[in-house]
C-alpha positions in Angstrom: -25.4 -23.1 25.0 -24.2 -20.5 22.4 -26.8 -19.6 19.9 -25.9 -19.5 16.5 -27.5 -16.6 14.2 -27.7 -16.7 10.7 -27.0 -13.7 8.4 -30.3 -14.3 6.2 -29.5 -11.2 3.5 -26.1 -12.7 3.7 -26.9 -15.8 2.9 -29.6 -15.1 0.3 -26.7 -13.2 -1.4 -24.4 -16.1 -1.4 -27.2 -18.2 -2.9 -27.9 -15.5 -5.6 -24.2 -15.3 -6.6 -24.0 -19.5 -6.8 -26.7 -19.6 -9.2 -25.2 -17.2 -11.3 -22.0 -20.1 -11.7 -24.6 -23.2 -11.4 -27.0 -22.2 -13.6 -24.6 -21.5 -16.7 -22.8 -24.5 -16.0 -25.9 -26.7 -15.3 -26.8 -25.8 -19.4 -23.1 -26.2 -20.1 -23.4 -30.0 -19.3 -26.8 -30.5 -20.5 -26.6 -29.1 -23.8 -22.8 -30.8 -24.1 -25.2 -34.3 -23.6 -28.0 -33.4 -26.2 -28.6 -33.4 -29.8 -29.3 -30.8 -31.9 -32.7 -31.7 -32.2 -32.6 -31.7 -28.4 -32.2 -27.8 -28.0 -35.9 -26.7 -27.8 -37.4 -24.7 -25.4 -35.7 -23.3 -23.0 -32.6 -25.5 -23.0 -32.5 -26.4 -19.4 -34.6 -29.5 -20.2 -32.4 -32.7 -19.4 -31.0 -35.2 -22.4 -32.6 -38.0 -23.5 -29.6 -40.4 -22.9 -25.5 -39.7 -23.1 -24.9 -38.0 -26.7 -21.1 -39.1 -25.8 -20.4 -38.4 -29.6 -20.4 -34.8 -29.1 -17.3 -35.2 -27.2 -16.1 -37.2 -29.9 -16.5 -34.8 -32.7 -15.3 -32.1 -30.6 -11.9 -34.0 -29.7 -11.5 -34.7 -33.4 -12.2 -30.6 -34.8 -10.6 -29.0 -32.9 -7.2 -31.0 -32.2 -7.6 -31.5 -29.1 -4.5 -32.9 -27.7 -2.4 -30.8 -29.4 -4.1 -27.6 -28.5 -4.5 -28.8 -24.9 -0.2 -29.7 -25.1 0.5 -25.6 -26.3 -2.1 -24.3 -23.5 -0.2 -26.5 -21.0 3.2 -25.7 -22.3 2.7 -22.1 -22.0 0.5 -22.2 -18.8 3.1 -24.5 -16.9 6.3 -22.3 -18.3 4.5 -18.8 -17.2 4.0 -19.9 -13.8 7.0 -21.4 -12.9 9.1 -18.0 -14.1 6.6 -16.0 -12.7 7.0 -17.4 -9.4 10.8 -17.5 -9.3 11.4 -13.8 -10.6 8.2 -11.9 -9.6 9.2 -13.1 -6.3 12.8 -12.1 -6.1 12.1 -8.6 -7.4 9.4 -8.3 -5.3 11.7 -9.4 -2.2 14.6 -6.6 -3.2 12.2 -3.8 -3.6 10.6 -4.2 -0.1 13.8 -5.1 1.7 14.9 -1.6 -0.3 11.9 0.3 0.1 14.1 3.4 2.1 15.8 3.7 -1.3 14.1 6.4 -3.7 15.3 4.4 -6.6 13.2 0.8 -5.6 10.4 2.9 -4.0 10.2 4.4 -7.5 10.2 1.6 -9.2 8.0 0.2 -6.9 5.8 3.3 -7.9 6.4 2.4 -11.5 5.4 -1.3 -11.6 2.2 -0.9 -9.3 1.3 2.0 -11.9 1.1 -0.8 -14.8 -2.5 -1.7 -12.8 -4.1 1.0 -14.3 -3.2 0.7 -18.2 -5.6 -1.3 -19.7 -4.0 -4.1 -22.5 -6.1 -3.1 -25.6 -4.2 0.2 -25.5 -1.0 -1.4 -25.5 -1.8 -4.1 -28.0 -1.3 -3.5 -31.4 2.7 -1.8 -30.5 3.1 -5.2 -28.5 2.1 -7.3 -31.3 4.3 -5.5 -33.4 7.6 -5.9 -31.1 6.8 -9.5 -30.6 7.0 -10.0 -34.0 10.2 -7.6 -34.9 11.8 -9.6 -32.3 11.0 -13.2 -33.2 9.1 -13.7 -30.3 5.5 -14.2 -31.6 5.6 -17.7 -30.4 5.0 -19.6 -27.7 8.5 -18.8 -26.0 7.2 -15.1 -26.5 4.0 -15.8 -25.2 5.3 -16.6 -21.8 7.6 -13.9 -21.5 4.9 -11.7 -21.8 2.5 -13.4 -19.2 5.5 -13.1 -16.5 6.2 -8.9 -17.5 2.1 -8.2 -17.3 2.2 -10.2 -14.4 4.9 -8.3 -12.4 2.5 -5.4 -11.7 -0.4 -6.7 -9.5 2.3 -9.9 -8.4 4.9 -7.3 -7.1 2.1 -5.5 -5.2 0.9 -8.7 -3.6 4.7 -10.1 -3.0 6.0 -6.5 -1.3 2.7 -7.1 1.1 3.6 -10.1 2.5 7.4 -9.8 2.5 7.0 -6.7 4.2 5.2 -8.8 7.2 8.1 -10.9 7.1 10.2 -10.1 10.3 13.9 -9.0 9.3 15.3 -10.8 12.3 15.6 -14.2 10.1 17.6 -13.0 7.5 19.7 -11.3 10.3 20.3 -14.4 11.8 21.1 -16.4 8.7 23.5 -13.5 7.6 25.4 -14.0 10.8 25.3 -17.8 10.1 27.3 -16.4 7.1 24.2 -16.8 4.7 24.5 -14.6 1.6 21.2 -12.5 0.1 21.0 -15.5 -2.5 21.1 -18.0 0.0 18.6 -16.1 2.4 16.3 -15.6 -0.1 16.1 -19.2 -1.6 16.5 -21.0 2.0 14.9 -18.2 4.3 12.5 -16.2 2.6 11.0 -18.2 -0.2 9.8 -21.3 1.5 7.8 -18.4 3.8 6.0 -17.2 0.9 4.7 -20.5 0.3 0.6 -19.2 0.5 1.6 -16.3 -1.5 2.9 -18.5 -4.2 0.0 -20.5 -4.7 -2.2 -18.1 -4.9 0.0 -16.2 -7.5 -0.1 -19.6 -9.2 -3.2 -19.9 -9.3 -4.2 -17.2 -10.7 -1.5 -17.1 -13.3 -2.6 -20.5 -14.2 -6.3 -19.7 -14.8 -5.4 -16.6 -16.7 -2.6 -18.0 -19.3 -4.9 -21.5 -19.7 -8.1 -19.3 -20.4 -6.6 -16.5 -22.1 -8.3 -15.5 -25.2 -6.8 -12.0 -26.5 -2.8 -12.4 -26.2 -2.4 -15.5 -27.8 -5.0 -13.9 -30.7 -2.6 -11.1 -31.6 0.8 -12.7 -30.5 0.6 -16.3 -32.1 1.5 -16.3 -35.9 1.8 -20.2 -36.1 -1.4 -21.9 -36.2 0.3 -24.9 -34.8 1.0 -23.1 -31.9 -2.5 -22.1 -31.4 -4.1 -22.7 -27.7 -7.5 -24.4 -26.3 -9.5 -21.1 -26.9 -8.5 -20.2 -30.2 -9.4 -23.5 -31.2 -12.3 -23.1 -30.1 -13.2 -19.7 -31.5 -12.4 -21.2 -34.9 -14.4 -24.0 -34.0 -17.6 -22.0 -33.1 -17.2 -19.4 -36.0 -17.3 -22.5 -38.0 -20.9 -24.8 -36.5 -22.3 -21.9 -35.1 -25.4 -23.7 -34.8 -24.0 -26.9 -33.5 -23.9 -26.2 -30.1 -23.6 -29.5 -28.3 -20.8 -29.9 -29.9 -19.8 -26.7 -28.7 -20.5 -27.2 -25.1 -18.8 -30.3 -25.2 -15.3 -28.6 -26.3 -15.8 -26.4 -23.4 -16.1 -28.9 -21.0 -13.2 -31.1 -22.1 -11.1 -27.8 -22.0 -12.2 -26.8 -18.6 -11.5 -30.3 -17.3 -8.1 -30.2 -17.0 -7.7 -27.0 -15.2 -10.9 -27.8 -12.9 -8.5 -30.7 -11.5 -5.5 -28.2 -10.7 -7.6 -25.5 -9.2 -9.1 -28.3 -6.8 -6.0 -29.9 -5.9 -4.0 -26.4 -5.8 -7.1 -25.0 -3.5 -6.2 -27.7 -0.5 -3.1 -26.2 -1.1 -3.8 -22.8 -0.9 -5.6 -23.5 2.6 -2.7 -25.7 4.0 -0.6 -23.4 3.2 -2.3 -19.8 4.4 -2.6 -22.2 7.6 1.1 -22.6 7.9 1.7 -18.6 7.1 -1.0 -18.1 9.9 0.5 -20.2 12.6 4.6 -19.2 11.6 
């Protein structure tokens, strides 16, 4: 009978790093429960009884709905064009990659990695605006172009393990690039997809600093600006607080567990192809 050994300085690691996401999310839910006459102590103390109205209050100042509608507008708009031109860029620069002119622009995009966004800011807020784009329209444009640098580098990697000997049968079947992409190639990059989605999707629902300096309408204004304006304005009522933050994370805690499974099903697919 094999004998199973267990990594103990692993495993202590692993239990290390889960408090660090339990333990701020255990006083998340707490506090989100409690009244402000509750927050004593240390804070990890539990309710006495459901506070529901905190969620209440937090629904109604901060415009909830219509706040969570713009965060979902923008989130669902920048993945769907991210996937469907990050990919096929990706696909004719590593199917081109013999070329100087796509290795350099291969070259060019992964270079993007390394220029951090605050130095670009203010000149992109500034375009944005000169071109009518500081809007939610603008917004996801600009979420699929920063996007193209790390997405391209992942894409190229897996295309690249792609063998050539399916597009060169579906070329003699008479299949044209379009076609071979779209039909051949994109359905194979199927675990590569969602986890480009999912991480586009966490980043343009969280995202606190683009929609600060691009948005000019505060109708157009996401979940976390709300909420920044919400907290600059009861600093000191945190339930209330919390309880914003929960009902924001909700909705994107259900798509990353649902889009997970996916994830797995699908790398399982890509490993067995």
């Amino acid at each position: 009978m094999r004998t199973v050994r267990v990594n103990w300085w692993l495993t202590a690691l692993l239990v290390v790093l889960s408090l660090t996401v339990l333990i701020p999310l255990y006083f998340a839910v707490v506090t989100a429960f409690k009244t402000p006459d509750q927050l004593g102590g240390t804070g990890f103390a539990l309710p006495d009884g459901l506070h529901w109205a905190n969620f209440a209050d937090a629904w109604r100042l901060t415009g909830f709905p219509k706040a969570a509608l713009n965060s979902a507008v923008i989130t669902v708009g920048a993945v769907v064009l991210t996937l469907l031109t990050n990919s096929m860029v990706a696909y004719a620069i590593a199917r081109n990659m013999d070329r100087r002119f796509f290795r350099g622009l291969y070259l060019y995009f992964v270079s993007a990695l390394f220029v951090p966004f605050p130095i670009i800011m203010l000149p992109v807020a500034k375009q944005t605006a000169i071109l009518h784009l500081d809007n939610r329209a603008g917004l996801i444009v600009l979420y699929v172009v920063y996007g193209l640098a790390f997405n391209i580098f992942v894409f190229t990697a897996y295309i690249n393990s792609i063998p050539r000997e399916l597009e060169e049968a579906a070329a003699i079947d008479g299949a044209s690039t379009w076609i071979t992409f779209w039909r051949v190639i994109f359905p194979l990059l199927t675990p590569m997809n969602a986890t480009v989605g999912i991480l586009t999707c966490l980043w343009a629902w969280n995202d606190f600093l683009l929609p600060l300096v691009i948005l000019s309408d505060p109708g157009s204004a996401t979940l976390p600006l709300v909420q920044y304006v919400f907290q600059s304005q009861f600093q000191t009522n945190y339930p209330v607080a919390f309880a914003s933050y929960l009902m924001a994370m909700a909705p994107l805690f259900v798509v990353y567990v649902f889009s997970q499974r996916w994830v797995i099903s699908g790398v399982v697919r890509g490993a067995v192809k």
